[in-house]
C-alpha positions in Angstrom: 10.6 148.3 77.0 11.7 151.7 75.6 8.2 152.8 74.5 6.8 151.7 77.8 9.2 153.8 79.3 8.2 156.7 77.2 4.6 156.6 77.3 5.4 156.4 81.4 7.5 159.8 81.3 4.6 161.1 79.4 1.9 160.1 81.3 3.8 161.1 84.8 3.5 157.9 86.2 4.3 153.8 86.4 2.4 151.6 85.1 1.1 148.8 87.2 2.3 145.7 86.4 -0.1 143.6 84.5 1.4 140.1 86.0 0.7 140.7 89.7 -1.3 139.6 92.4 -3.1 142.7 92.6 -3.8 143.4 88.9 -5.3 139.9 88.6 -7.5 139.9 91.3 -9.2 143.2 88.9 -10.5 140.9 86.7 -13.6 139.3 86.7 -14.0 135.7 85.6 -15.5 135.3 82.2 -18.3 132.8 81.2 -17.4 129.7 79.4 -18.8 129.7 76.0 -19.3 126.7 73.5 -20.3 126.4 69.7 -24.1 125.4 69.1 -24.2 122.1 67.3 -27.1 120.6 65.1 -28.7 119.2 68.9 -29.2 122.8 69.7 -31.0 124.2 66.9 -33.7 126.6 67.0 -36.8 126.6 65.1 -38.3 130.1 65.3 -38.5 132.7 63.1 -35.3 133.1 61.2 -32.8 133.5 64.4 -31.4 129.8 63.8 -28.2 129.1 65.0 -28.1 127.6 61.6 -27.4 130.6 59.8 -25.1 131.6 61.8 -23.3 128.6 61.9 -23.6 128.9 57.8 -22.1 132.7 58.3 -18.9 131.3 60.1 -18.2 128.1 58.3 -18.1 131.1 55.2 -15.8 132.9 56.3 -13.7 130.6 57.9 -13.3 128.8 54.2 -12.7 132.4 52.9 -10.6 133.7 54.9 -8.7 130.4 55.6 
């Protein structure tokens, strides 16, 4: 709460507050996105979902 404090006195003003009715209605509603499975796999030239699919499962066991 301090540092909010601070950065307030140093930018000359209050910040809104991020939980109200007014600072929600701001924001947009996001899509909905799901992970491709095998079903939706695409055959054309090198963008596959499969690779990318390959990419994350990588990093994910690397990165645990």
């Amino acid at each position: 709460m301090k540092s909010i404090d601070i950065a307030e006195d140093l930018a000359g003003g209050k910040f809104p507050d991020p939980e109200s009715d007014k600072e929600k209605a701001k924001i947009k509603p996001t899509p909905n996105y799901h992970l491709a499975d095998s079903d939706e796999e695409e055959d054309d030239a090198g963008d596959s979902t499969v690779e990318t699919r390959r990419s994350i499962k990588y990093a994910e066991n690397q990165l645990k």
